[in-house]
LUMMIKOL-729037 format. One line per 2 residues: number of its first residue (from 0); their letters; for each residue x, y, z of C-alpha. Coordinates in pm, whole numbers, plus 50000, padded with zeros to 5 digits. Example, Ala and Ser with C-alpha at 12.3 -4.5 7.8 and 13.67 -1.06 7.14 Angstrom:
0 = AS = 51230,49550,50780  51367,49894,50714
//
This chain:
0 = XX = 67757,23440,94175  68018,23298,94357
2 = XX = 68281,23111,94209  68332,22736,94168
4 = XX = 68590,22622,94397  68791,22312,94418
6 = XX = 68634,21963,94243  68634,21798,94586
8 = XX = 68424,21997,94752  68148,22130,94527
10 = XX = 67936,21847,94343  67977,21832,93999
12 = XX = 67782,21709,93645  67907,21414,93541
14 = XX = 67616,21269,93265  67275,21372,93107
16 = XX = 67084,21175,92961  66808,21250,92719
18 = XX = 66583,21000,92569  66254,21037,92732
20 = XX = 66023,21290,92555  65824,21436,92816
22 = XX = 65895,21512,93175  66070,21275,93362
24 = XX = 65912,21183,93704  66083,20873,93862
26 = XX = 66450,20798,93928  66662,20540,94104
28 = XX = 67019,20338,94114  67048,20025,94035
30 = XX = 67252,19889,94342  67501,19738,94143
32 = XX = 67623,20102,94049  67573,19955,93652
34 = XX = 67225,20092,93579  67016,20448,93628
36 = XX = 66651,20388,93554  66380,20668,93467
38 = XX = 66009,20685,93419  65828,20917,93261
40 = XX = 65486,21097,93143  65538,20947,92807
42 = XX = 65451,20600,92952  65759,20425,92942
44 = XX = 66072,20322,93134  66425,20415,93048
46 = XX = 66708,20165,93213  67033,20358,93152
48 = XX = 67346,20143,93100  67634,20362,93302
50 = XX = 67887,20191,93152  68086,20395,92832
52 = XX = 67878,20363,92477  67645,20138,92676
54 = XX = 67322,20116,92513  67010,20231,92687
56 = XX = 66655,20002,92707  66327,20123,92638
58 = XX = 66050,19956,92795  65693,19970,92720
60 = XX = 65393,19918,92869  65224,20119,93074
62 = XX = 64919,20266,92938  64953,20629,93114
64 = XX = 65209,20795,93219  65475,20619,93514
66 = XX = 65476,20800,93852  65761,20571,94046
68 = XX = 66069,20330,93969  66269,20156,94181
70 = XX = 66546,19858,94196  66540,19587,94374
72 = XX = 66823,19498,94656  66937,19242,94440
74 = XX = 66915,19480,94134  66787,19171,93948
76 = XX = 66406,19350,93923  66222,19696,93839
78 = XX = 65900,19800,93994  65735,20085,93822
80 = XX = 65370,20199,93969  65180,20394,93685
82 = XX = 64837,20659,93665  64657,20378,93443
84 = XX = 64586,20172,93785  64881,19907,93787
86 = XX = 65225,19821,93901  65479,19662,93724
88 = XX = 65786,19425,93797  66032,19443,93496
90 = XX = 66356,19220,93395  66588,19510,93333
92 = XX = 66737,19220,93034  66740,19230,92666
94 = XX = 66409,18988,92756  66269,19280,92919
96 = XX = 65940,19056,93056  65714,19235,93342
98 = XX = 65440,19114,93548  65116,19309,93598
100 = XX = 64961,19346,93952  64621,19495,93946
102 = XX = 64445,19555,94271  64392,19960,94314
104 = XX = 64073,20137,94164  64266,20460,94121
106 = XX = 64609,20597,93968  64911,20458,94136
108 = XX = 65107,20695,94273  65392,20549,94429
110 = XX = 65605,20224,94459  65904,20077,94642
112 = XX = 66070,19797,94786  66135,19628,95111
114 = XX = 66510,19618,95231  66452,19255,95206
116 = XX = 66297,19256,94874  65994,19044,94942
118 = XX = 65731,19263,94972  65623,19567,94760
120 = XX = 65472,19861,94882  65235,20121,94674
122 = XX = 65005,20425,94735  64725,20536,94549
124 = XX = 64432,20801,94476  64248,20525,94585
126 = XX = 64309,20645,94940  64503,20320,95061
128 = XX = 64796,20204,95071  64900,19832,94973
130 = XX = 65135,19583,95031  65218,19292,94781
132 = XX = 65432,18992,94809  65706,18978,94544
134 = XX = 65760,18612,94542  65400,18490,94498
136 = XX = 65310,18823,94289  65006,18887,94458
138 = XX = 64840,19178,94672  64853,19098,95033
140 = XX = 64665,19390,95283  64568,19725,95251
142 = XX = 64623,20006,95494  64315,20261,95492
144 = XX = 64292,20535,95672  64399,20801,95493
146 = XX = 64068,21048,95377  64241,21141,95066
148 = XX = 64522,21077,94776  64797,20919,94907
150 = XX = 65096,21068,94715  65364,20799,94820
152 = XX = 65472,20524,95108  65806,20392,95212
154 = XX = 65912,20061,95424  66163,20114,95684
156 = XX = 66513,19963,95688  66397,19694,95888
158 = XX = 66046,19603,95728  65855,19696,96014
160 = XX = 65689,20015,95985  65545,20195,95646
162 = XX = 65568,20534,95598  65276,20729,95409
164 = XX = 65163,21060,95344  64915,21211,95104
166 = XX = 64645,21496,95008  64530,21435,95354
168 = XX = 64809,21636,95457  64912,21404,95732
170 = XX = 65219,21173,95727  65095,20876,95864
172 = XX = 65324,20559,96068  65189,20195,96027
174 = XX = 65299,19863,96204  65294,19556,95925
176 = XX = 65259,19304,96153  64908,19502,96307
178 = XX = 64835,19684,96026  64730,19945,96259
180 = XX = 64820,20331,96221  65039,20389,96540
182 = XX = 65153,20736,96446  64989,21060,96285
184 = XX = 65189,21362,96211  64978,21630,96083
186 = XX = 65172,21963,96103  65126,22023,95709
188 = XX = 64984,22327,95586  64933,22169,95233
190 = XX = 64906,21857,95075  65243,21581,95212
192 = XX = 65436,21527,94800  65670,21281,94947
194 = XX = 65823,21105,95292  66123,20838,95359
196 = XX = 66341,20702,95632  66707,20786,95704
198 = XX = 66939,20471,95638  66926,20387,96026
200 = XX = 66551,20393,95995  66585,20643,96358
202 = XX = 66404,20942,96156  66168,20986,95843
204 = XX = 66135,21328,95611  65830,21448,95479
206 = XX = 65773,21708,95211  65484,21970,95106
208 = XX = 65325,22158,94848  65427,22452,95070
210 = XX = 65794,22425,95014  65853,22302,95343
212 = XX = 66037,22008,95456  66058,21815,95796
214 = XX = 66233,21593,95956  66082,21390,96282
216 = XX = 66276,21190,96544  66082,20833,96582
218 = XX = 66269,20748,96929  66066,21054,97046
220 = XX = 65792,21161,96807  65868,21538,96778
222 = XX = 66000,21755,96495  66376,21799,96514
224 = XX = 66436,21999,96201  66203,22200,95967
226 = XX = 66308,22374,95622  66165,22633,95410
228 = XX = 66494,22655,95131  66256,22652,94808
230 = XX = 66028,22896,94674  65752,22623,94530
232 = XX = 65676,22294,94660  65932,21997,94684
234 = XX = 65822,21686,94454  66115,21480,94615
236 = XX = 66376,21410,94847  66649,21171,94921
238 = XX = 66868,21132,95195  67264,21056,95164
240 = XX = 67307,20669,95309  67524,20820,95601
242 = XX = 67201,21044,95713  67462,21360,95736
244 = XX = 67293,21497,95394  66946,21559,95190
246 = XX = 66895,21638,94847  66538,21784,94724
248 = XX = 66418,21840,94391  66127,22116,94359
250 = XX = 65917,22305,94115  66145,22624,94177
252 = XX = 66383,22408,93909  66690,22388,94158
254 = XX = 66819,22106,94359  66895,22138,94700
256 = XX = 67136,21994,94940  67127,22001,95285
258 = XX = 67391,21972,95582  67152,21763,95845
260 = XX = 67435,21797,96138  67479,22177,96073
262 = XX = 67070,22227,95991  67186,22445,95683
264 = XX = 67143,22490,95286  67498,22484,95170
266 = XX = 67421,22399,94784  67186,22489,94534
268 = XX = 67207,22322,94184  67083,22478,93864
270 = XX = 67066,22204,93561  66718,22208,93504
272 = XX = 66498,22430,93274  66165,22325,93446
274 = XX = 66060,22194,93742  66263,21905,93914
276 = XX = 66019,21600,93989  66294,21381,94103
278 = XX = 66598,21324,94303  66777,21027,94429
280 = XX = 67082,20989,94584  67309,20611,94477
282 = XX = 67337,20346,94727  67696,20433,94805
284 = XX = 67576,20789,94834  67876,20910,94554
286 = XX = 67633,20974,94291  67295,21135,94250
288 = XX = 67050,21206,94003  66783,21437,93903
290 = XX = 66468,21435,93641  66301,21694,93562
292 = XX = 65958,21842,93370  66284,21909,93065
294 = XX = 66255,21547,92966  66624,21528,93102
296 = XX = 66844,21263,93365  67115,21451,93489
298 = XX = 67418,21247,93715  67610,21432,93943
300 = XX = 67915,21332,94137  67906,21442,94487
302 = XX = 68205,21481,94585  68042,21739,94928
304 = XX = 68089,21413,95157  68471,21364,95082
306 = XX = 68598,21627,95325  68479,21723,95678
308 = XX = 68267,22005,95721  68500,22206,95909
310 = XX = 68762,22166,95630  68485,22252,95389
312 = XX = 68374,22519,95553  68741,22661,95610
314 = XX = 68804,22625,95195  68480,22813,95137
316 = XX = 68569,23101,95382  68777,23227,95081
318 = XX = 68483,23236,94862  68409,23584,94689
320 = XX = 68085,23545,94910  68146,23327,95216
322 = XX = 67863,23054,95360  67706,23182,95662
324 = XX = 67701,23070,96006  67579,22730,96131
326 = XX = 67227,22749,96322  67333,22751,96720
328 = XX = 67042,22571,96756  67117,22225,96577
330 = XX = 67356,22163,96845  67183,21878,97045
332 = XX = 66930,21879,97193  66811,22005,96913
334 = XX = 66468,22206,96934  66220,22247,96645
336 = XX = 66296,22595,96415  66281,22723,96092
338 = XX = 66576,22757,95797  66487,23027,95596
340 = XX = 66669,22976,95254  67055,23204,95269
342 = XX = 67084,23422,94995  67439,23347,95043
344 = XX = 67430,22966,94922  67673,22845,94720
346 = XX = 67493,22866,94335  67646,22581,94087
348 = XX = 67642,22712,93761  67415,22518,93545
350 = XX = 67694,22546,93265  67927,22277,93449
352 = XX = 68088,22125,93129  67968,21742,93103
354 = XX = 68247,21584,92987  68125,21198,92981
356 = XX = 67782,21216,92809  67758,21051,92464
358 = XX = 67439,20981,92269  67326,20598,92369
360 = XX = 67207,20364,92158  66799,20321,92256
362 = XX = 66667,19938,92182  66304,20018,92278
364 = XX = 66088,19680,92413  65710,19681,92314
366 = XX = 65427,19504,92463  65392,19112,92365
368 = XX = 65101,18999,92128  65020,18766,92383
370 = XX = 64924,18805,92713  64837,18537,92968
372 = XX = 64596,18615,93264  64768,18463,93579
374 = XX = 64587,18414,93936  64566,18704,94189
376 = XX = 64438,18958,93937  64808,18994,93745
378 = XX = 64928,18937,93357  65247,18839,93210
380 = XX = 65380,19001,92954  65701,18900,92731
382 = XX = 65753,19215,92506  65871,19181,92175
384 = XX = 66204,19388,92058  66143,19623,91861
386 = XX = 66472,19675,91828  66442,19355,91576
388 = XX = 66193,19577,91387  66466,19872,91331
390 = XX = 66340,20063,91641  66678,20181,91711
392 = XX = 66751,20515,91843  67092,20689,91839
394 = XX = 67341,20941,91826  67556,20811,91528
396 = XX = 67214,20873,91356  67306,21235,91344
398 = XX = 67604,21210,91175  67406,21061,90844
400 = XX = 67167,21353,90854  66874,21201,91020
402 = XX = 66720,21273,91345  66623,21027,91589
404 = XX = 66263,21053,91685  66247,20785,92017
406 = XX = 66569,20959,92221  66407,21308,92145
408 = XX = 66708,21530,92033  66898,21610,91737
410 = XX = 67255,21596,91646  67455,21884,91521
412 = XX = 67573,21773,91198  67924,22000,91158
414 = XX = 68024,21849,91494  67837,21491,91525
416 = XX = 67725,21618,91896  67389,21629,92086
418 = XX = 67274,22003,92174  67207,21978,92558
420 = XX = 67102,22298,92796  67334,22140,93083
422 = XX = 67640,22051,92838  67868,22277,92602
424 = XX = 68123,22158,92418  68365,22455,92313
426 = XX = 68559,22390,92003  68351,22185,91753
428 = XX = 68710,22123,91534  68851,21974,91852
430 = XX = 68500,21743,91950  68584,21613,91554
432 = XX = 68933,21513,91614  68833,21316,91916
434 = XX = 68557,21127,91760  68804,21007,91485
436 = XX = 69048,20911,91762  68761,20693,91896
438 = XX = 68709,20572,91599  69042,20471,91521
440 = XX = 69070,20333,91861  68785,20087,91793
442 = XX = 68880,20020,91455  69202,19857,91578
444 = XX = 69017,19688,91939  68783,19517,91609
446 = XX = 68510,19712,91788  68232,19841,91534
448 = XX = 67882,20002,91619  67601,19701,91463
450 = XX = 67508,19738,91120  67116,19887,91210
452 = XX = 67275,20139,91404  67479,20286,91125
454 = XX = 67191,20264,90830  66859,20326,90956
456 = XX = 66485,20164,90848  66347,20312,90525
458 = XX = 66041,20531,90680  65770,20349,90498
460 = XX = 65925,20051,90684  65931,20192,91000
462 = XX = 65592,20340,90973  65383,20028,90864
464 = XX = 65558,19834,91148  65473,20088,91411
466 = XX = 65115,20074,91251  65092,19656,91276
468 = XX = 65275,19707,91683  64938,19958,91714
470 = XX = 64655,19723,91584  64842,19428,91758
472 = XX = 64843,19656,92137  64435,19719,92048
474 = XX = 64407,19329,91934  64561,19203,92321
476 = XX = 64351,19493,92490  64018,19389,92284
478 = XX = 64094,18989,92395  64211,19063,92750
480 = XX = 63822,19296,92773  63712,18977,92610
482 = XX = 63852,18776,92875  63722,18963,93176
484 = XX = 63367,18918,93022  63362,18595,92981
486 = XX = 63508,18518,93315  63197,18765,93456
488 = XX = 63000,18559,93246  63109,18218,93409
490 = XX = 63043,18352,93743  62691,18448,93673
492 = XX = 62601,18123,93544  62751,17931,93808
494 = XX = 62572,18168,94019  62250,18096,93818
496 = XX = 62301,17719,93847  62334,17751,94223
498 = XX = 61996,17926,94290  61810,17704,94086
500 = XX = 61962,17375,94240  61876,17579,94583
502 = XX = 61514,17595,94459  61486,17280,94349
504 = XX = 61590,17092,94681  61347,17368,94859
506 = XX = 61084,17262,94601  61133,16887,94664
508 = XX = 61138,16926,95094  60790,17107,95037
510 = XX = 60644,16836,94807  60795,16590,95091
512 = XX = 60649,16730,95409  60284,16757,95222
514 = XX = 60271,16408,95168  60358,16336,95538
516 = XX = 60088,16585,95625  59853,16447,95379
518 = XX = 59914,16038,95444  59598,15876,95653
520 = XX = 59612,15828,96027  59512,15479,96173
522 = XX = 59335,15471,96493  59312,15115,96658
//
């Protein structure tokens, strides 16, 4: 394997995060290059606080597993779109309160923004795809034409076309202010897993269960550039915000990143122990992350866009094995071809020492008690903290001999560290010395960890509250079922009372035009 070369080139780990306990599927930035947030298959949404011995929020909700996340352009909400039928907008606060919209009849697989960030858009087994207003919370039009699952959909930068793709295995183009399909690309050989624009909005990306990736030029329709780098399909892409780059995640478990200028694999990442579902690059393009079927987050620095490609390229020549040679023909015009993968990529070792990560704290945000139906088919919810009920989750929690059972590792006890496939620390002696320089350092800044941190819940505690949090969840699902009947109820009877007060007046004409018919007639 070829050797690492210089930090400002190659893109290195910079944070993992492990919390979630099942695979993670959903990733994004918040823009204000504070917050990471996650979703996973165990149901709930992770809002990572970058910042150093920040603690991390828990939030949940959902009642299956979440299958998208992403930040608003203010960074001030979280949408999260979810298998049990719903989509979510989220405070990412210590309130943590979330709105409900409810209009698909079928998992949700998908869920994003507008660049304005007044309009939602989702995709769903349901076979459409929907748009909803944020302001008014509310589901506005559907776009159906797609004759199966429709795995995600995308706005462009400019709000007026929606990207979509699906089981269907066509990538479909859509005009909001129509609503009409102007565009059909339909060159997959298997199902579409994912599409989005470039930051100029001038070209959208589509992936496929077949490993493959494309890339189409809107200003003329055709296929510019076509990839075939993985050996299993790609479960997501994201592309750099100066369009000269492309990361994909894929069920091979690498990451990939792509020169778009050159057409050419030039990294491949190895952090993961399972498949990646997710990549994302940071609005500023420095950072990216990745989530994969390990349960973990990883952050990379990028570092790959500092340089020019010709000085990159010239630094790698001395490489053990050197990159190869640029496709001839990606120089414009650019015809459509095929990238096999290059042996000959530069591997990053998957042991790239993490030097940042620490253990967060984890203040995990249940559902509310209450829950108040709202208009347009949507509930809000204001969860409780179950951080008040000792639901804390941490690192520190090692170092007292107990293991923390919501952030889903365990501490090493000689060394107070988390064990982590993409970290090693060498020297457990030296790790020791550092943590009581912290310490120290905190100590005299009068900066202490809070007392439920340090001295966790007795179980018995713990386990009779969880109990009462489970009998309160079925409680607000048995009145919200409760709800829905009556309100069916209502509408019959109103529906009831309208037929018969129909009848009646129908009764009443008849009995009116038989006495006309039966009153004597007068002859003079």
């Amino acid at each position: 394997m070829p050797t690492m070369a210089s930090v400002l080139e190659d893109p290195t780990l910079e944070r993992h995060f492990k919390g979630h306990t099942d695979a993670v599927t959903c990733t994004d930035f918040n823009p204000n290059r504070k917050q990471l947030a996650s979703g996973s298959v165990d149901k709930s949404l992770m809002i990572w606080n970058l910042a150093p011995k920040a603690r991390a929020f828990r939030y949940v909700g959902h009642q299956d597993l979440i299958t998208g996340v992403q930040f608003s352009p203010s960074g001030h909400l979280v949408a999260t779109s979810s298998k049990d039928r719903t989509v979510r907008l989220w405070t990412p606060t210590m309130k943590g309160e979330s709105t409900v919209f409810k209009a698909h009849t079928a998992p949700v697989r998908s869920v994003a923004f507008s660049h304005d960030g007044q309009r939602l858009v989702t995709a769903s087994d349901d076979k459409s795809v929907k748009v909803w207003s944020v302001h008014r919370q509310c589901f506005v039009y559907s776009l159906t034409q797609h004759t199966n699952w429709v795995r995600c959909a995308r706005f462009s930068p400019d709000g007026r076309l929606v990207a979509s793709c699906g089981d269907d295995r066509t990538v479909r183009l859509w005009d909001t202010s129509t609503k009409h399909c102007i565009n059909c690309f339909t060159d997959s050989a298997e199902s579409a897993t994912f599409v989005g624009f470039n930051s100029s909005g001038t070209c959208i990306a589509s992936s496929g269960a077949d490993s493959s990736l494309k890339i189409w030029d809107l200003r003329t329709n055709k296929l510019i550039q076509q990839y075939q780098v993985h050996s299993a399909g790609i479960n997501s892409f994201s592309f750099h915000p100066s369009n000269n780059f492309l990361i994909s995640g894929s069920s091979d478990t690498t990451v990939k990143i792509l020169d778009l200028v050159e057409g050419r694999l030039i990294y491949t990442l190895h952090g993961h122990t399972g498949a990646v579902m997710t990549v994302t690059f940071s609005r500023s393009g420095d950072q990216f992350a990745s989530g994969g079927a390990d349960g973990q987050v990883l952050m990379w620095r990028t570092n790959f866009d500092r340089m020019s490609y010709q000085d990159v390229l010239q630094q790698h020549s001395r490489r053990a094995t050197p990159d190869p040679a640029p496709h001839l023909t990606d120089i414009h015009p650019r015809t459509p071809h095929l990238h096999r993968q290059q042996p000959s990529g530069i591997q990053i070792s998957p042991a790239v020492t993490d030097t940042q990560s620490i253990d967060p704290d984890v203040i995990e945000f249940g559902q509310a008690v209450h829950s108040t139906t709202l208009l347009n088919g949507r509930t809000h919810l204001t969860p409780t903290q179950a951080a008040a009920n000792g639901h804390l989750s941490n690192g520190l929690s090692a170092r007292n001999g107990a293991s923390s059972g919501v952030g889903g590792w365990t501490g090493d006890e000689s060394t107070g560290r988390a064990k982590s496939g993409a970290s090693v620390w060498t020297g457990g002696g030296r790790r020791e010395e550092e943590d009581e320089d912290e310490e120290e350092e905190e100590e005299e800044r009068g900066q202490t960890y809070p007392l439920e941190v340090l001295s966790a819940p007795p179980s018995s505690l713990d386990s009779t509250l969880r109990h009462i949090v489970k009998q309160l969840d079925i409680l607000t699902q048995t009145v919200s079922v409760l709800e829905e009947r009556l309100t069916l109820t209502e509408d019959k009877l109103k529906e009831c009372l309208l037929n018969q007060s129909q009848i009646l007046k129908d009764v009443q004409s008849g009995e009116r035009s038989q006495e006309t018919d039966e009153s004597p007639v007068h002859f003079t």
